[in-house]
Biopython code that builds the backbone (N, CA, C, O; Angstrom):
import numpy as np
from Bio.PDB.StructureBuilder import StructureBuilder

atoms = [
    (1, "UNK", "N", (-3.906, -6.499, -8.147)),
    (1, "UNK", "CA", (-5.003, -5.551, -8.107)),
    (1, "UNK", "C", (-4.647, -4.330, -8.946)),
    (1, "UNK", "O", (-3.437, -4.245, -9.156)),
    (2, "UNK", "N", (-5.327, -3.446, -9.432)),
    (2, "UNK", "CA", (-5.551, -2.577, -10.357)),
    (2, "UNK", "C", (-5.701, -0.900, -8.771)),
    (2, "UNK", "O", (-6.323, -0.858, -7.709)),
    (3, "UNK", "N", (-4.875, 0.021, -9.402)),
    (3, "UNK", "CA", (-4.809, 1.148, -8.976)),
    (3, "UNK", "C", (-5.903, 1.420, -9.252)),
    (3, "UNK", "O", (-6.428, 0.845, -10.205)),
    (4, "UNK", "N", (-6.742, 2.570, -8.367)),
    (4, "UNK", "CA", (-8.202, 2.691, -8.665)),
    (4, "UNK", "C", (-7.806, 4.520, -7.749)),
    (4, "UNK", "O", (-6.943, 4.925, -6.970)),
    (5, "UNK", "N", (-9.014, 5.120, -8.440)),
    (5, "UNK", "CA", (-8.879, 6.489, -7.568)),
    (5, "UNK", "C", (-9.995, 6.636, -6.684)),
    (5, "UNK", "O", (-11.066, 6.262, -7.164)),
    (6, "UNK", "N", (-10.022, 7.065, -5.562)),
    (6, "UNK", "CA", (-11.323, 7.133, -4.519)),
    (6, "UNK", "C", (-10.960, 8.136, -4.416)),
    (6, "UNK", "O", (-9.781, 8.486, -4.455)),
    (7, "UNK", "N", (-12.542, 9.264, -4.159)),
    (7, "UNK", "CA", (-12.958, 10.419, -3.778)),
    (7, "UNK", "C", (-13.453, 9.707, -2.192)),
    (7, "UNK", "O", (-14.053, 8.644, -2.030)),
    (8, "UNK", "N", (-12.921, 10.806, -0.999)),
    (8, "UNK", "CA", (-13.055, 10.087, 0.153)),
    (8, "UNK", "C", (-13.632, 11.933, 0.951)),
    (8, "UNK", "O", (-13.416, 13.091, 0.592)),
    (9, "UNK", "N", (-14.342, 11.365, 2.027)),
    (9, "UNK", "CA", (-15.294, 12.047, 2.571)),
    (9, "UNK", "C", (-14.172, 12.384, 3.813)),
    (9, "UNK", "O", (-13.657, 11.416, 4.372)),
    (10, "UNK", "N", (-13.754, 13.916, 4.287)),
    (10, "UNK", "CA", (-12.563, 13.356, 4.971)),
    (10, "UNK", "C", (-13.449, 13.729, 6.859)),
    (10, "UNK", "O", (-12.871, 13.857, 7.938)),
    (11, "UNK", "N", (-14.647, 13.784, 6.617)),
    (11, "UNK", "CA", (-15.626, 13.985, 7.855)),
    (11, "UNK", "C", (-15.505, 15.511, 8.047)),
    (11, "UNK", "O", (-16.055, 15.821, 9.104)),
    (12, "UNK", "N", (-15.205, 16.123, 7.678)),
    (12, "UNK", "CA", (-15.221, 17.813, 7.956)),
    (12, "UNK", "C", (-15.792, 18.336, 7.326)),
    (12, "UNK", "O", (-15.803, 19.565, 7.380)),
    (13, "UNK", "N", (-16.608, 17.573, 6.341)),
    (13, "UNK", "CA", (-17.049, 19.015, 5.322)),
    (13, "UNK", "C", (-16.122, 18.604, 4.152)),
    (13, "UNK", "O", (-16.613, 18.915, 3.066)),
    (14, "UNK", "N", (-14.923, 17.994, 4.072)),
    (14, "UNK", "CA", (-13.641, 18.527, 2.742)),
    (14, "UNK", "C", (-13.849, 17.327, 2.041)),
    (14, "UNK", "O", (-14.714, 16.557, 2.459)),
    (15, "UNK", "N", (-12.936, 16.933, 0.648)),
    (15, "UNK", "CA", (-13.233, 15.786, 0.007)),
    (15, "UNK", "C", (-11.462, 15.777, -0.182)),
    (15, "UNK", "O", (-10.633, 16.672, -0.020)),
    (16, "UNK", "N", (-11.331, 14.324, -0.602)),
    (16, "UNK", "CA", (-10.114, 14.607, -1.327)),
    (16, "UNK", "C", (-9.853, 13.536, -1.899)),
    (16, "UNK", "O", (-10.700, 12.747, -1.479)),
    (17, "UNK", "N", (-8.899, 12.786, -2.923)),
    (17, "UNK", "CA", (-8.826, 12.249, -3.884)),
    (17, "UNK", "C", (-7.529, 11.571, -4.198)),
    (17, "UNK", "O", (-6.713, 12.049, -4.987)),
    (18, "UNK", "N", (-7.359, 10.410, -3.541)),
    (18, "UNK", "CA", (-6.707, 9.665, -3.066)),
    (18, "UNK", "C", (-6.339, 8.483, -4.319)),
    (18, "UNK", "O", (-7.153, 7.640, -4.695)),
    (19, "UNK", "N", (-5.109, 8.608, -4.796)),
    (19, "UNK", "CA", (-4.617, 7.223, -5.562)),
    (19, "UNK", "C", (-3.965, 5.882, -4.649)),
    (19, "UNK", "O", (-2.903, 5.875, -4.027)),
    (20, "UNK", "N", (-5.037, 4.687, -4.796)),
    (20, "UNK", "CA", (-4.930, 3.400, -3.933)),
    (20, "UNK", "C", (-5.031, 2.388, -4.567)),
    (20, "UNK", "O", (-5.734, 2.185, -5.557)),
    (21, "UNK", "N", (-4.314, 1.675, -4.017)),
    (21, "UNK", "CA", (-3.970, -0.217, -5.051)),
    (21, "UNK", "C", (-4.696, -0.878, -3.798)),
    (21, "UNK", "O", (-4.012, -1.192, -2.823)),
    (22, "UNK", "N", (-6.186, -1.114, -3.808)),
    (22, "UNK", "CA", (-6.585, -2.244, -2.526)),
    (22, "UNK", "C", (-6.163, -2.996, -2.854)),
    (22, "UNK", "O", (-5.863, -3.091, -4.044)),
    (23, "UNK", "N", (-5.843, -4.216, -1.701)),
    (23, "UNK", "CA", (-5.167, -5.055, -1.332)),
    (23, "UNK", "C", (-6.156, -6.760, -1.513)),
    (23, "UNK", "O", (-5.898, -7.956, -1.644)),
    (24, "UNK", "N", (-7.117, -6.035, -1.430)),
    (24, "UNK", "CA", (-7.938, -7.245, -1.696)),
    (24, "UNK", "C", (-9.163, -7.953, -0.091)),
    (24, "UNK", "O", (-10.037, -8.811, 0.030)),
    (25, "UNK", "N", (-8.527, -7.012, 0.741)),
    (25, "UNK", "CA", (-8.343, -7.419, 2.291)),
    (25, "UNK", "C", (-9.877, -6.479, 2.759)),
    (25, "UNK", "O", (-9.720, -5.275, 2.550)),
    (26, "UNK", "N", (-10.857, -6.733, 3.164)),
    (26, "UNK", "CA", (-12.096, -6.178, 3.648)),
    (26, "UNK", "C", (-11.915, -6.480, 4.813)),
    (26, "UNK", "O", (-11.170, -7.389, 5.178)),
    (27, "UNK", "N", (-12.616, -5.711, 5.590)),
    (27, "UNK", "CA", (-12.854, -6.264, 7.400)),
    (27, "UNK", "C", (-14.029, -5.853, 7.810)),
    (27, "UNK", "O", (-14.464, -4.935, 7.114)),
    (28, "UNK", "N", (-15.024, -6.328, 9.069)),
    (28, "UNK", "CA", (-16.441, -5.568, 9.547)),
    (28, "UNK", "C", (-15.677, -4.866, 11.391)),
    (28, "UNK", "O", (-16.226, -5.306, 12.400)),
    (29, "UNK", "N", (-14.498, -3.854, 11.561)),
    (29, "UNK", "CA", (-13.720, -4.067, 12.568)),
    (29, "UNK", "C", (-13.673, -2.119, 12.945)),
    (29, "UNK", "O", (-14.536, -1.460, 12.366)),
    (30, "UNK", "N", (-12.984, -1.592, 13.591)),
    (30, "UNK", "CA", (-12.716, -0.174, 14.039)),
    (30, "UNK", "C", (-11.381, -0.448, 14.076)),
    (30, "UNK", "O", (-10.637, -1.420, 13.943)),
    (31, "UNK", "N", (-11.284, 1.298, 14.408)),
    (31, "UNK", "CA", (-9.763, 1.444, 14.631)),
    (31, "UNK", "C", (-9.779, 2.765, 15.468)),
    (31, "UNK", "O", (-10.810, 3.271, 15.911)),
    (32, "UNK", "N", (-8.040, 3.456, 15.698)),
    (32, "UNK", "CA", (-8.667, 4.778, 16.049)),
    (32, "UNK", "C", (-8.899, 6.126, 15.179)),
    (32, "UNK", "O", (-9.054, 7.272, 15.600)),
    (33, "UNK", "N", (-8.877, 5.661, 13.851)),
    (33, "UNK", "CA", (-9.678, 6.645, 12.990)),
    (33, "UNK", "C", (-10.976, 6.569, 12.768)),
    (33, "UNK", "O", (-11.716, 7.480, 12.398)),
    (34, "UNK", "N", (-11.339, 5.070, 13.083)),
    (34, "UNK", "CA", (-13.244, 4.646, 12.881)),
    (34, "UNK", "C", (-13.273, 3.829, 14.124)),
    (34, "UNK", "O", (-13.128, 2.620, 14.306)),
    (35, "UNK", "N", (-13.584, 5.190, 15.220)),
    (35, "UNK", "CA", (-14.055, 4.337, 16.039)),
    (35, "UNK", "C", (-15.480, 3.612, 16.414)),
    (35, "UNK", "O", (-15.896, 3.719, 17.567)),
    (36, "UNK", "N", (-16.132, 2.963, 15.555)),
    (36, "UNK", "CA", (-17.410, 2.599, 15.332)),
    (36, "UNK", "C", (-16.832, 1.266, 14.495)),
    (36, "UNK", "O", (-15.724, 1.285, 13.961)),
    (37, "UNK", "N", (-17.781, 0.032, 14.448)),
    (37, "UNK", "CA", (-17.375, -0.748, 13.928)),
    (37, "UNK", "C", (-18.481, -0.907, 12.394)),
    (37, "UNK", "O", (-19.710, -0.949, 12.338)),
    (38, "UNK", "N", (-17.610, -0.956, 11.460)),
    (38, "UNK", "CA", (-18.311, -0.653, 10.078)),
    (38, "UNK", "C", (-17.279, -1.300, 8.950)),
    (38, "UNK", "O", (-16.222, -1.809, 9.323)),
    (39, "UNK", "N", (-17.569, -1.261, 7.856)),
    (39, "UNK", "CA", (-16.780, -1.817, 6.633)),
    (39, "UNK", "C", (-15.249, -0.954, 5.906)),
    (39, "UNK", "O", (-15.092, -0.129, 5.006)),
    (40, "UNK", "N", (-14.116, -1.844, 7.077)),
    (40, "UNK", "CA", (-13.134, -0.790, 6.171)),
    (40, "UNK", "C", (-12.294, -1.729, 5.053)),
    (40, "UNK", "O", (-12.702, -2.879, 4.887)),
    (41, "UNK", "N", (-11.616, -1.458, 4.605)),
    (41, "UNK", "CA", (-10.848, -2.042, 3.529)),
    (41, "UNK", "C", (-9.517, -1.244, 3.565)),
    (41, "UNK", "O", (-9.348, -0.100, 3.987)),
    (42, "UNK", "N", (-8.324, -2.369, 2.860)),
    (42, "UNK", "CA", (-6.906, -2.087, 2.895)),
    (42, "UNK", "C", (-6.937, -1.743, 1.665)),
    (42, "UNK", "O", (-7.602, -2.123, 0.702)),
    (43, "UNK", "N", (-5.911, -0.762, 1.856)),
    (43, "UNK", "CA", (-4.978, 0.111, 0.666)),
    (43, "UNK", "C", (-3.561, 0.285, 0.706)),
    (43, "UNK", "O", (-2.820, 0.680, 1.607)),
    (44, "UNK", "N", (-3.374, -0.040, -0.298)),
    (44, "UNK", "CA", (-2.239, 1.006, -0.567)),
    (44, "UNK", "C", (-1.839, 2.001, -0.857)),
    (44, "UNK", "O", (-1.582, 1.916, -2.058)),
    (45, "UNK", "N", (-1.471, 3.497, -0.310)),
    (45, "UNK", "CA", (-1.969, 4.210, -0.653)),
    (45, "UNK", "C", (-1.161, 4.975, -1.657)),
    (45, "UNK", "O", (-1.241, 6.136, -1.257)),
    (46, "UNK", "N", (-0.531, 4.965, -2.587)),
    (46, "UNK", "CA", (-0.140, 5.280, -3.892)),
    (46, "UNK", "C", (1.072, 6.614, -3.535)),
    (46, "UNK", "O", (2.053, 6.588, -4.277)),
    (47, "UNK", "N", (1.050, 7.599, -2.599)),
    (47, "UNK", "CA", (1.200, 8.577, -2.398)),
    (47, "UNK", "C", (2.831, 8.704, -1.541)),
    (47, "UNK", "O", (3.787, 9.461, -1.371)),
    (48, "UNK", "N", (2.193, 7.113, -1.125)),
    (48, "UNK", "CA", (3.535, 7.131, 0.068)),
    (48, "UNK", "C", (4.355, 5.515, 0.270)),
    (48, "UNK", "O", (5.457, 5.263, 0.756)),
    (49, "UNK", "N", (3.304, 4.598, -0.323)),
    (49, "UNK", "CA", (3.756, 3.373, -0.395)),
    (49, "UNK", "C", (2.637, 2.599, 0.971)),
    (49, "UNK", "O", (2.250, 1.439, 1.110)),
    (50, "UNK", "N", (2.463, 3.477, 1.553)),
    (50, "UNK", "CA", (2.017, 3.344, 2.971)),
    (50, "UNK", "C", (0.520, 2.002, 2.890)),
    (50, "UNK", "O", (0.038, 2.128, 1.764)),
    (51, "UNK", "N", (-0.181, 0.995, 3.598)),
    (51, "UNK", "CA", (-1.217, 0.382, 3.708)),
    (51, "UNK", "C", (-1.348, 1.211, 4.905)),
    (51, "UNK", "O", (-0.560, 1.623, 5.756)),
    (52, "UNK", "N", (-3.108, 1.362, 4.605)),
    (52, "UNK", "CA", (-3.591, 2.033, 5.227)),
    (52, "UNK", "C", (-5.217, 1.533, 4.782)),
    (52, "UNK", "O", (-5.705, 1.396, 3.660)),
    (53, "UNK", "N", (-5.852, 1.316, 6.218)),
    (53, "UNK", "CA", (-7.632, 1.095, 5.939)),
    (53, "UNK", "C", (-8.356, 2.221, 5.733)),
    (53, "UNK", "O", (-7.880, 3.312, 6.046)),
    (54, "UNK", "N", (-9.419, 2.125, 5.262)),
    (54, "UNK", "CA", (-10.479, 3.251, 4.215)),
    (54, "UNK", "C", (-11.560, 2.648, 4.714)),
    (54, "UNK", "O", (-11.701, 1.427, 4.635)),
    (55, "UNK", "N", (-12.659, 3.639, 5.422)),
    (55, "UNK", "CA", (-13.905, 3.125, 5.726)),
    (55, "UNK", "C", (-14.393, 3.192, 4.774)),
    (55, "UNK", "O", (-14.062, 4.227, 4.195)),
    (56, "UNK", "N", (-15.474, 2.243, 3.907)),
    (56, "UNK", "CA", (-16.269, 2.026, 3.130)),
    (56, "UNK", "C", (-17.411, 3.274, 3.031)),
    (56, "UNK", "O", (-17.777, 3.928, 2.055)),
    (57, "UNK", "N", (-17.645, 3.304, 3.853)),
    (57, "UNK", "CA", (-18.429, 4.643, 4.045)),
    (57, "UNK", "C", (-18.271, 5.904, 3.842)),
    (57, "UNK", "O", (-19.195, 6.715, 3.785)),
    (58, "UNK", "N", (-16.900, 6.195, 3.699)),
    (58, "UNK", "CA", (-16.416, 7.172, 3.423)),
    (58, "UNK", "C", (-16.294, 7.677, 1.943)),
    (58, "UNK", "O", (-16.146, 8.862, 1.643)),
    (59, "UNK", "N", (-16.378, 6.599, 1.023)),
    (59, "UNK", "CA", (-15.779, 6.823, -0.123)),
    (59, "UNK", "C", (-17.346, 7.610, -0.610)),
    (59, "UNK", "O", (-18.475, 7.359, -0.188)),
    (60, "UNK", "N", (-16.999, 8.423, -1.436)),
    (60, "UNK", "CA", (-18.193, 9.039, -2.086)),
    (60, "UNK", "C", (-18.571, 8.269, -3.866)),
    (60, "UNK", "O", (-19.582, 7.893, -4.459)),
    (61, "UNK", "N", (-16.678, 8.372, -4.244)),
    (61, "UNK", "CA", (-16.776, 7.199, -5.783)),
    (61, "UNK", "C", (-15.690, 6.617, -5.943)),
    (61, "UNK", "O", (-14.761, 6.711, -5.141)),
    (62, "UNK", "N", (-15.659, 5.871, -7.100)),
    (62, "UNK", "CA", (-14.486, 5.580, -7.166)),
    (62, "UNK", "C", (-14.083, 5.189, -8.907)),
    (62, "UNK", "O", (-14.636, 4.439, -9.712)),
    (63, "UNK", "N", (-13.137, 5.884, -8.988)),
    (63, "UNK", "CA", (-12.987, 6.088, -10.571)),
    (63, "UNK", "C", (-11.460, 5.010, -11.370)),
    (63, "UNK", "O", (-10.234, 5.039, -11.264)),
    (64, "UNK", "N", (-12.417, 4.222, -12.091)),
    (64, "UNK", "CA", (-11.210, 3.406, -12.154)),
    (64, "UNK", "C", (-10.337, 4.137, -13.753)),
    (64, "UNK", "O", (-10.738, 4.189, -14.916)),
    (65, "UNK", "N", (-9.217, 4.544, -13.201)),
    (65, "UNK", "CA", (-8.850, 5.157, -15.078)),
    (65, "UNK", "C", (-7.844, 4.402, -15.773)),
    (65, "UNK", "O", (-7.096, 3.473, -15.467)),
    (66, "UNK", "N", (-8.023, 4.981, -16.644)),
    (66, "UNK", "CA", (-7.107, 3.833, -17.798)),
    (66, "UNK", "C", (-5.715, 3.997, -17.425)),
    (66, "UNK", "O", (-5.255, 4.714, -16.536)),
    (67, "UNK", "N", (-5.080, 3.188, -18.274)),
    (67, "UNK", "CA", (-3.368, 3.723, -18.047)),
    (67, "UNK", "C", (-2.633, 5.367, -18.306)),
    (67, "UNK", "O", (-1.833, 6.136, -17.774)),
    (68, "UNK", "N", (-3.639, 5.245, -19.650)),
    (68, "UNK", "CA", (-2.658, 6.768, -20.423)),
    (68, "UNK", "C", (-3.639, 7.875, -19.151)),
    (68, "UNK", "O", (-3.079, 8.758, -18.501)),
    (69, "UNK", "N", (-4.838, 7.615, -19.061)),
    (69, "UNK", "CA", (-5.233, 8.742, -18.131)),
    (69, "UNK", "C", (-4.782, 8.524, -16.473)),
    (69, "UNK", "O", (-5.022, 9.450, -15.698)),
    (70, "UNK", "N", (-4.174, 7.370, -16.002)),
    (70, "UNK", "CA", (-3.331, 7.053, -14.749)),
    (70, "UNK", "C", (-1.734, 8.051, -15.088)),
    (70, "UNK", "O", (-1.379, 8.985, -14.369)),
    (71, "UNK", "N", (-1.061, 7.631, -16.170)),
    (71, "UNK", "CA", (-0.463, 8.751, -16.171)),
    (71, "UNK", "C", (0.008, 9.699, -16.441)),
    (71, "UNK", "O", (1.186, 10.020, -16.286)),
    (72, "UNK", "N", (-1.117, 10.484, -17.032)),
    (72, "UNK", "CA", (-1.601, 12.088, -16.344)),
    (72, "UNK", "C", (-2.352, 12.624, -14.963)),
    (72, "UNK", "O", (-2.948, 13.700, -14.932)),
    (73, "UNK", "N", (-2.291, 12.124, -14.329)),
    (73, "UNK", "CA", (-3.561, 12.404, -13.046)),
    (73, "UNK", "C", (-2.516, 12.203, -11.907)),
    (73, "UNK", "O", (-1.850, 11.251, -11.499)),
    (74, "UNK", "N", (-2.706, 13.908, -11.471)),
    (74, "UNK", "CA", (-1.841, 14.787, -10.228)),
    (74, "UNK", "C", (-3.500, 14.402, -9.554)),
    (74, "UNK", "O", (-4.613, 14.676, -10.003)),
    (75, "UNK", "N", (-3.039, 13.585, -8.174)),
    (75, "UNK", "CA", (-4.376, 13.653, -7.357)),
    (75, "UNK", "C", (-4.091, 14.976, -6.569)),
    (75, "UNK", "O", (-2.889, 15.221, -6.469)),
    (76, "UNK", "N", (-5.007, 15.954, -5.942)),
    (76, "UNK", "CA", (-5.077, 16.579, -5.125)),
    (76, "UNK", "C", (-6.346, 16.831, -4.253)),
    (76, "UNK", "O", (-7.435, 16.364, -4.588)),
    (77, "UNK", "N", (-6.144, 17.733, -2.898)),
    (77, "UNK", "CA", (-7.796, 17.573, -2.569)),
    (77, "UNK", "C", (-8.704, 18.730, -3.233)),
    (77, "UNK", "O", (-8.301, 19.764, -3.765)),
    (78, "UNK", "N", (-9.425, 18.491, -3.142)),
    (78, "UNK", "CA", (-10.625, 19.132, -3.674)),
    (78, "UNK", "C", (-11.602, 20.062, -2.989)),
    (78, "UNK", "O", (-11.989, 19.468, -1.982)),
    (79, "UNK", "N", (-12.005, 20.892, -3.049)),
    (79, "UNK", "CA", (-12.817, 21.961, -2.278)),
    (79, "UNK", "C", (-14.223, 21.270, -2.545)),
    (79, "UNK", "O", (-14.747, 21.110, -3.647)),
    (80, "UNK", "N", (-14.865, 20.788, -0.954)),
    (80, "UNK", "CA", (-16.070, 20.645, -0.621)),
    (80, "UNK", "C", (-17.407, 21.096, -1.554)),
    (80, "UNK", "O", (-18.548, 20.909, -1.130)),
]
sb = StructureBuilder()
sb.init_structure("model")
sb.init_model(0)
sb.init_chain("A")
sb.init_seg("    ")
for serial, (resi, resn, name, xyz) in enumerate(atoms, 1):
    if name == "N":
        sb.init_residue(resn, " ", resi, " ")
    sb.init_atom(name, np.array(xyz, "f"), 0.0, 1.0, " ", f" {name:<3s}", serial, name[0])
structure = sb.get_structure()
């Protein structure tokens, strides 16, 4: 799978901007960050090595960038 960048909705009001290698792995399931059952998907999350699910719903976009612009790009969050 291809590193991809998601802008993610973090439910407060804030945004932030997350570098993730999905895994390929979808689910229709909850957890205790979504406790509602809805569309999350696995990641990897670039930052820490860490897999970690992403509600579908959350994502606002998702920006796939090239290599030379992958590396230049400091993710950070972003003001609402």
């Amino acid at each position: 799978m291809k590193q991809v960048i998601v802008e993610i909705d973090n439910g407060d009001g804030s945004r932030k901007m997350l570098l993730v290698e999905p895994t390929g792995h979808m689910r229709f399931t909850f957890d205790m960050l979504h406790p509602e059952r809805q569309w999350l998907f696995e990641a990897i999350d670039q930052s820490d090595g860490a897999i970690r699910l992403f509600a579908q719903a959350d994502v606002l976009r998702w920006i796939i960038p090239s290599r030379a612009a992958l590396a230049e790009t400091k993710i950070s969050p972003l003001a609402a």
